[in-house]
N, C-alpha and C positions, 0 to 999 in steps of 0.2 A: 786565169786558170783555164786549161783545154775545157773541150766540152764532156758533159756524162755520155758513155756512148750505154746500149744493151743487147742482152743477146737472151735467151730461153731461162737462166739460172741464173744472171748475175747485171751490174747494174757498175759500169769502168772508165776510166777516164788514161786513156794511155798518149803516150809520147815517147817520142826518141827512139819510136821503135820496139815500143814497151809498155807495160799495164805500170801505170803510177800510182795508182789506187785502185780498189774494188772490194763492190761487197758482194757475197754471192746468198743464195737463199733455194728454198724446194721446196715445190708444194708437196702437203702433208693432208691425203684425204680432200674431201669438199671444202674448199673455201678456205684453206689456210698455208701461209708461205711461213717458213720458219726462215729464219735470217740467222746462217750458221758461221760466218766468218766475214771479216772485216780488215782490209791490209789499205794502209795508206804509206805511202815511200816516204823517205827521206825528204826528196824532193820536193813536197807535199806538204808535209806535218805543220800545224800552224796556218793553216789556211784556208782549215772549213772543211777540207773536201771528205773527210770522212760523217761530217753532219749533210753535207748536201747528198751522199751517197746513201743514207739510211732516208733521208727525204725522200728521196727518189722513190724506195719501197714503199714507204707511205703512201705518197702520191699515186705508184700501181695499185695498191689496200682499195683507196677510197675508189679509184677509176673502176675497177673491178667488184666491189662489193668482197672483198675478201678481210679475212682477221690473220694479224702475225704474231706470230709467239720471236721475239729476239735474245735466239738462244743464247749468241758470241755475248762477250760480256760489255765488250763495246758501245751496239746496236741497247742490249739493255741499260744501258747507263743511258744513253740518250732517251729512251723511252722514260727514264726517270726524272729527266732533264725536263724535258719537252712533254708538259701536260695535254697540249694539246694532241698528244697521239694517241690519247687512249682509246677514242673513239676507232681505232682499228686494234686496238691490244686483244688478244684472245686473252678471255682470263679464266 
């Protein structure tokens, strides 16, 4: 699988010329990134990369000292998945 690339809002892993997946997110106020959408290709699907793409946002949560609210329904279902994210869950 390519690598996760970043940029100010969003968190992508592209090829061919092209974004193959991505998650994007905005910070909202002091200290909190909301995670509002979620697209993994064709290409992709069945291969993690939309769990290692919300990782990633974690991974900035904790680097950062920030809380995310996972608005897309995606990102929340992972949040539900993975207990151990709570520790950045705004609640």
């Amino acid at each position: 699988m390519p690598t996760i690339q970043s940029d100010d809002s969003r968190f992508y892993i592209a090829g061919e010329g092209r974004d193959l997946a991505e998650i994007t997110f905005r910070k909202e106020g002091e200290g909190t990134l909301v995670i509002d959408h979620t697209f993994v290709s064709e290409d992709l699907r069945g291969q993690g990369a939309g769990e290692k793409l919300v990782r990633a946002v974690v991974d900035k949560a904790r680097e950062e000292n920030l809380k995310i609210v996972p608005q897309c329904s995606y990102a929340a279902h992972q949040f539900e998945k993975h207990t151990e994210y709570q520790d950045v869950r705004k609640a």
